[in-house]
C-alpha positions in Angstrom: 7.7 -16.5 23.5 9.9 -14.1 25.1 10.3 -10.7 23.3 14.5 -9.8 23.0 16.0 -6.3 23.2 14.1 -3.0 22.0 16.0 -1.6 19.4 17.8 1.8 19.8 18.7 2.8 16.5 15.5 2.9 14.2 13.0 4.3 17.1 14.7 7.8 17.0 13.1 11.0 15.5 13.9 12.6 12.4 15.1 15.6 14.0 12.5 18.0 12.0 12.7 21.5 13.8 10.1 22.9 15.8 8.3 26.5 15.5 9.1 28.6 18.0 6.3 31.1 17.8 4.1 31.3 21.0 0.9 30.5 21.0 -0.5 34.2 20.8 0.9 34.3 17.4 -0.4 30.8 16.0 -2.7 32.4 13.2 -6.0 30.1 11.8 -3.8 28.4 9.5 -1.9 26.6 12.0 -3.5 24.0 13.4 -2.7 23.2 17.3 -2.5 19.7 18.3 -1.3 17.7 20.9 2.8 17.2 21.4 3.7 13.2 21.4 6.0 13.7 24.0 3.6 15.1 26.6 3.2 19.1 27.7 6.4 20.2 26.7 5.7 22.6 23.4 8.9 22.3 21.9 8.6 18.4 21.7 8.4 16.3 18.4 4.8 15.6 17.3 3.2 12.1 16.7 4.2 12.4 13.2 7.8 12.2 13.6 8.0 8.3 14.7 10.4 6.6 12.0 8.7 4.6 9.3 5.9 6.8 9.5 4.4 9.6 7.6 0.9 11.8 7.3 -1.5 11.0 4.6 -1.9 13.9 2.0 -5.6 13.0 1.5 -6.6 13.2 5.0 -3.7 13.3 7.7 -4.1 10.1 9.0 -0.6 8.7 10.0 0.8 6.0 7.9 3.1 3.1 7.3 4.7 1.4 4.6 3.3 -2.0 3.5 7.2 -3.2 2.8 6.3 -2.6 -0.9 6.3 1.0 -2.2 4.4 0.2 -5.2 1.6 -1.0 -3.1 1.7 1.8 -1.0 1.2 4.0 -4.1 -1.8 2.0 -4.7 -3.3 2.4 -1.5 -2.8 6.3 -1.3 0.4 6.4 0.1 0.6 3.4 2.6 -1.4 1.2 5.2 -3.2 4.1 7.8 -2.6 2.9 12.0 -5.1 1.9 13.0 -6.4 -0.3 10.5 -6.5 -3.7 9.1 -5.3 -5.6 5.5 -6.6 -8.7 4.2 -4.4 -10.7 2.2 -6.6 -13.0 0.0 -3.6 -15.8 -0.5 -3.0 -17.3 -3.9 -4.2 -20.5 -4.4 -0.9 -22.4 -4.2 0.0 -19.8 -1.1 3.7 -18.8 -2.9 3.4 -15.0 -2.9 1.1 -14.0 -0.4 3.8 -14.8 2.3 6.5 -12.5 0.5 4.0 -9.7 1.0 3.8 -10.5 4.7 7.4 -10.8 5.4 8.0 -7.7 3.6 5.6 -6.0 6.2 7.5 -7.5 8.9 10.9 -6.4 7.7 9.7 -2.8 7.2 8.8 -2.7 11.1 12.2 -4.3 11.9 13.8 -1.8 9.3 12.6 1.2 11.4 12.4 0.1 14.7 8.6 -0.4 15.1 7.8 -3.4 17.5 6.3 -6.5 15.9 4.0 -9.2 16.8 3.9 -12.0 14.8 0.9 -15.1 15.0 0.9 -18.3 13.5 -0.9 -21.6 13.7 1.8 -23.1 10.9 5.1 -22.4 11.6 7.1 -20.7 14.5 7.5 -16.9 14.8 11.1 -16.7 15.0 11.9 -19.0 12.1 9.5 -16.6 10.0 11.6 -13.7 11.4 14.8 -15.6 9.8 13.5 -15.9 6.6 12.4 -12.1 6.0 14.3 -10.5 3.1 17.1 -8.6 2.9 16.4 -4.4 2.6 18.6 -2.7 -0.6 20.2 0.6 0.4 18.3 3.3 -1.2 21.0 4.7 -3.4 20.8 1.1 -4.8 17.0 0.4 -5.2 16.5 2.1 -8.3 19.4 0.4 -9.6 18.2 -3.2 -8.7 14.9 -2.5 -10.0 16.5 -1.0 -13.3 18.9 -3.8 -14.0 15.9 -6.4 -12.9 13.7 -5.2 -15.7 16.5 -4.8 -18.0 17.7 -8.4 -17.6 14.3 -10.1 -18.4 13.0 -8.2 -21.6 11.8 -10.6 -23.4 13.6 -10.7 -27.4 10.2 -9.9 -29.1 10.1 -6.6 -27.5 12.5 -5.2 -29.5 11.3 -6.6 -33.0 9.3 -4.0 -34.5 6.3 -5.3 -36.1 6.1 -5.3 -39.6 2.2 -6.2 -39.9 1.1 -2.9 -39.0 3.6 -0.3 -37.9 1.5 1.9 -36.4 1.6 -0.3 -33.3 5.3 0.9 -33.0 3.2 4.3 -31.8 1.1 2.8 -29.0 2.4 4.0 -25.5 4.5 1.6 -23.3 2.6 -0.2 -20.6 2.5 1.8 -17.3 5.0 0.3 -14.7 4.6 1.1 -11.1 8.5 1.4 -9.8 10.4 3.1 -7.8 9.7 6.4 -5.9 11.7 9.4 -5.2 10.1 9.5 -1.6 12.5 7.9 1.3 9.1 6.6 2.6 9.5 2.5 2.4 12.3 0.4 1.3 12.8 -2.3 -1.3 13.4 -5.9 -0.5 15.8 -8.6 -1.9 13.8 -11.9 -2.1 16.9 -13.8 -2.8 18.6 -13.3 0.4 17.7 -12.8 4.0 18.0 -9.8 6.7 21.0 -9.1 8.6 21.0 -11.5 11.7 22.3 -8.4 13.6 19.1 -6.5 13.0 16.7 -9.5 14.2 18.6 -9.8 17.4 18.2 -5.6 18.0 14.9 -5.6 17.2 12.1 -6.5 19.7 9.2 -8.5 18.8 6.6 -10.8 20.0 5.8 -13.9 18.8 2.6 -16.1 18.8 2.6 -19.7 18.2 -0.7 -21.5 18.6 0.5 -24.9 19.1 2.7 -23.4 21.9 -0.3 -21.2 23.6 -3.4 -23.5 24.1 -3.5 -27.4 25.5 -6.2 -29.8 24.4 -7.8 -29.6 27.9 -8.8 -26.0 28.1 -12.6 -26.0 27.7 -14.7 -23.0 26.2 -18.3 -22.3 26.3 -19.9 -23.2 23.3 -21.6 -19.7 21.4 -18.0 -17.6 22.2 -14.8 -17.8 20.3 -12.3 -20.5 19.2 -9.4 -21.3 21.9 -7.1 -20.1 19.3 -8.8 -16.7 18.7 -9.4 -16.2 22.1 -5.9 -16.5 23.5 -4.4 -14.5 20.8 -7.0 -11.7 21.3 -5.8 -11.8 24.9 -2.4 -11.8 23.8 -2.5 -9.0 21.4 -4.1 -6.6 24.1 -1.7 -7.5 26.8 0.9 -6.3 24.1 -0.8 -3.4 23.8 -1.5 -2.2 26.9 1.5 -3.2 28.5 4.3 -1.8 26.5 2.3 1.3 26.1 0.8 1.5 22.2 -3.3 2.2 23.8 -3.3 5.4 22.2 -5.9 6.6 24.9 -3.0 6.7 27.5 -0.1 8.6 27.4 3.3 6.9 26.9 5.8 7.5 29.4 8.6 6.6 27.0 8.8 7.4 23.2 6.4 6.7 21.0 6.7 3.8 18.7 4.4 1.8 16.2 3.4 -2.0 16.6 3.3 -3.9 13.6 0.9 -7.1 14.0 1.3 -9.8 11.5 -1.2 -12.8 11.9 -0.7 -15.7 9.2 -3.2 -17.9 7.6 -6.1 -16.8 9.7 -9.5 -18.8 9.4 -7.5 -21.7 8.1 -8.0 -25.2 10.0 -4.9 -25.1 12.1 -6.7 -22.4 13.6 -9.8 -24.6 14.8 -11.9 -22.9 12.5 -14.3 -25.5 10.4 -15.7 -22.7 8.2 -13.4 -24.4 5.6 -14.3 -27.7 5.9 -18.1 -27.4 6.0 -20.4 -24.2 4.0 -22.3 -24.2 7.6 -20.2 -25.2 10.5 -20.3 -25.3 14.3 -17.8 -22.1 14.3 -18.7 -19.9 11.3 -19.3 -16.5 13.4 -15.6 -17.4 15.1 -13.5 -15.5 12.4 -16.0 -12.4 12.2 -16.2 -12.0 16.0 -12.7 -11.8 16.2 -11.9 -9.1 13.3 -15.0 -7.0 15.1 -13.1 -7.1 18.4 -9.6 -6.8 16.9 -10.3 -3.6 14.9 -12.3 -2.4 18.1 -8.3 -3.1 20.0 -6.7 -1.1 16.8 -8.4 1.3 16.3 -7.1 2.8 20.0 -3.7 1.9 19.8 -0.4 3.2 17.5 -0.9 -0.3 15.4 -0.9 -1.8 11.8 -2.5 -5.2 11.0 -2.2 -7.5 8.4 -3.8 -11.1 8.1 -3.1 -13.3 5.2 -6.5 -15.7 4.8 -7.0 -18.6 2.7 -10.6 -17.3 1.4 -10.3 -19.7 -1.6 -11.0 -22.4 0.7 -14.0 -20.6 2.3 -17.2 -22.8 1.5 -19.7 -20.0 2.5 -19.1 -17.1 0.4 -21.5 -15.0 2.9 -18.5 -15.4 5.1 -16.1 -14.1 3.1 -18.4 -10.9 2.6 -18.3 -10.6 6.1 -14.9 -10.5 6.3 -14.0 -8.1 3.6 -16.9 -5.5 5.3 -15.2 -6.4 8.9 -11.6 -5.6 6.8 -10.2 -1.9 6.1 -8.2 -2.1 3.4 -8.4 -5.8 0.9 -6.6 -6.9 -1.5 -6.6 -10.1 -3.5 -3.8 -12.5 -5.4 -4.4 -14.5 -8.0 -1.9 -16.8 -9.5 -1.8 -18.3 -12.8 0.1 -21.6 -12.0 -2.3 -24.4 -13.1 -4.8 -21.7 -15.0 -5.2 -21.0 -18.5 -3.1 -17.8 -18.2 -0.2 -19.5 -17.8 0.4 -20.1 -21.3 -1.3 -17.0 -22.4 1.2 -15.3 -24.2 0.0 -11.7 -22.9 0.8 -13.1 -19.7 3.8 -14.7 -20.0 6.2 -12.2 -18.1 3.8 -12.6 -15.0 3.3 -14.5 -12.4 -0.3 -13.3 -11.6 -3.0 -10.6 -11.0 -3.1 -8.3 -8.1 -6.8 -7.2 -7.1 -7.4 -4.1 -5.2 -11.0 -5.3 -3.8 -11.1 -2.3 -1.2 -9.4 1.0 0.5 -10.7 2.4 3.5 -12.4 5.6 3.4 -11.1 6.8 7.1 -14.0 8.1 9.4 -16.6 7.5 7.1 -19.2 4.4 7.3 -18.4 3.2 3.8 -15.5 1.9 1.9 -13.4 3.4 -1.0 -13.1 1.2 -4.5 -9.5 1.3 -6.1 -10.0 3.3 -9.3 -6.8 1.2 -10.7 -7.5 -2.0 -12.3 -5.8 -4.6 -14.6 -2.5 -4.9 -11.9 -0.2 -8.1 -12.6 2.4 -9.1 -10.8 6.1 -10.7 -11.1 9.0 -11.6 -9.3 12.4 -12.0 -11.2 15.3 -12.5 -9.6 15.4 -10.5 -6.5 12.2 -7.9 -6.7 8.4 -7.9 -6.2 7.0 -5.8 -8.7 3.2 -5.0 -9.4 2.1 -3.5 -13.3 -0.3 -1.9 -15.0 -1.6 -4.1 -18.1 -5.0 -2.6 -19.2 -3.1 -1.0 -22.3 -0.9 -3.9 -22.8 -4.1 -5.9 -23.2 -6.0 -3.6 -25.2 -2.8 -4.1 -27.1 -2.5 -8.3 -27.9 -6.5 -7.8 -28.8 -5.6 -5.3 -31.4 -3.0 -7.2 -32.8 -5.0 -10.3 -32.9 -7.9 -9.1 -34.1 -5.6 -7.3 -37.1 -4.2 -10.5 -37.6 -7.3 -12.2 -38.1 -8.4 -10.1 -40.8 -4.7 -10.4 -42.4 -5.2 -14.5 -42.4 -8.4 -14.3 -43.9 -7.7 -11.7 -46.7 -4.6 -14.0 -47.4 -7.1 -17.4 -47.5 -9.2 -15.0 -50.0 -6.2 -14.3 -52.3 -5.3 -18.1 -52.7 -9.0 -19.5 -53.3 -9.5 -16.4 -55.7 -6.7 -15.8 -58.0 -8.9 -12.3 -59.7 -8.9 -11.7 -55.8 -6.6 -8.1 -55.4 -6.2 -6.9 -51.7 -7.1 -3.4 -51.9 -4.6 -0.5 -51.7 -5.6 1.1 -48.7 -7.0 -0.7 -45.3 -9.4 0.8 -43.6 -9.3 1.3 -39.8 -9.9 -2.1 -37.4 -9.8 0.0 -34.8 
């Protein structure tokens, strides 16, 4: 499919100034680097492409994920470079808002996308991206979102045990005073101006391989092979191999590649625990973080690992992965009608975070993460203390049944005038 016009207006800089002290007076705290632009000294550097910012752990330049709370949980967004798993839900409802809040961050700043698919066409998956909320409004949405679907038992104080009234609220992960990222309305859909100005590349398997092209038998699927080939002639042609220099200005390329390892695909590794293709999907992630890894690019890859017979395979692909993460919905579980669960939608799982140039992989120290949307926004919360919570209270009311039961059966039965802790 044939990429449309570059946009003009979110590739510019952000106009930070520039030191003008020469290089004999650069003292040991300053480090020297190379300018983005080239030899000139009085040029931008790297960092200033838009949508993009340094990591404070390590330097590494990053990007938003399209959801700022996300990018708080990943150390301050998705590093270039590098490459996050989506583990899709079962009933695959919310790991496509993640995705096409990725892709509307790129088309938000200007970064160039590339977008793959075996299910449904690029550029109907570009209409259907949501709609970004001016800043000065974000806050407000997200205030008047959570305000709207309190639920009436929150503000009944309890009169069982009133010291609950002091445990601390549960931890919600909202808005940011950082510019970095934006916030997304899932109810309606981006500007059409902004698709048409943007420019983007789009991948659609149906449309790229015929059913007489023949492949050996040990390499690669058609379908991984031809987007492989197609992902590098992207990158070298319009310049992102960071290992040449780019004539024109720098900009990011944002690669989004949907359902990956699924049967559409011509994968079988989830149709049989031992198929004819099970090294296909971890030959291509080795040779697609080899192609990121020297080039100005983000991936992400929604997968269906739920539907992965060998579970070797999916170890594979989460050590082949940089950054994972994992969504769980309750539809059709027993959470559903849990009632300490009943303002969520599901669990979010923070399986892995890259540790940048090491060999091994960082664990998320965060854990117990839900997830909602209401209305118009994607929101991700902490529940370990609202759980430790309901157990408290259930347990208390246990105890409260059962020295009730005592009373009736026993009419000599007093209940004592002080309760000792439960807890």
């Amino acid at each position: 499919m044939a990429a449309v016009a570059t946009c003009g207006s979110g590739a510019g800089t952000t106009g930070s100034a520039v030191a003008t002290a020469s290089k004999s007076n650069v003292t040991s705290f300053q480090r020297r680097g190379p300018r983005a632009s080239g030899t000139n000294d009085s040029g931008p550097r790297l960092v200033s492409i838009a949508g993009t910012r340094p990591s404070v752990r390590n330097g590494q330049l990053l990007v938003s994920t399209g959801l700022p709370a996300l990018d708080q949980l990943l150390g301050g967004g998705l590093a270039i470079g590098t490459v996050l798993l989506i583990e899709e839900d079962k009933y695959n409802i919310y790991s496509p808002l993640l995705f096409k809040c990725f892709l509307a961050e790129g088309i938000v700043n200007g970064h160039t996308l590339l977008v793959a698919s075996a299910k449904e066409d690029p550029a109907n998956i570009l209409q259907e991206l949501p709609a970004p909320l001016l800043d000065d409004n974000s806050k407000k949405e997200f205030d008047e979102d959570v305000y709207n679907h309190k639920t009436p038992e929150s503000n009944i104080k309890m009169k069982i045990a009133w010291r609950y009234q002091l445990l601390p609220k549960m931890e919600q992960i909202g808005p940011v005073s950082s510019r970095f990222g934006h916030y997304y309305d899932a109810s309606k859909r981006i500007p059409q101006e902004l698709i048409e100005a943007s420019n983007w590349h789009g991948f659609f398997l149906p449309e790229k391989i015929s059913s007489t092209l023949k492949v050996e038998p040990c390499s690669l699927t058609p379908g991984y092979i031809k987007l492989l080939q197609f992902i590098q002639n992207i990158i070298y042609e319009e310049g992102f191999d960071g290992s040449n220099p780019q004539k024109k200005q720098r900009n990011v390329l944002r690669i989004g590649i949907q359902n990956l390892g699924s049967p559409l695909w011509g994968d079988d590794i989830c149709c049989a625990e031992n198929g004819s293709n099970s090294h296909s999907l971890t030959k291509f992630l080795y040779v697609l973080r080899g192609l990121l890894r020297t080039s100005l690019s983000a991936c992400i890859i929604t997968m269906p690992t739920h539907l992965i017979q060998n579970k070797t395979i999916i170890a594979r692909v989460t050590n082949l992965s940089d950054t994972v993460i994992g969504l769980e919905s309750f539809i059709g579980s027993e959470r559903e009608t849990n009632p300490l669960y009943k303002d969520y939608h599901g669990l979010i799982h923070i399986r892995q975070i890259p540790r940048l140039n090491n060999l091994i992989c960082d664990e998320s120290d965060v854990k117990d993460l839900a997830f909602k949307l209401k209305r118009k926004l994607f929101t991700i919360e902490c529940i370990t203390k609202l759980r430790s919570y309901g157990l408290s209270q259930k347990y208390f009311l246990s105890r409260h049944l059962q020295r009730k039961c005592s009373m009736k059966k026993n009419p000599c039965f007093k209940e004592p005038h002080t309760l000792k802790k439960i807890y």
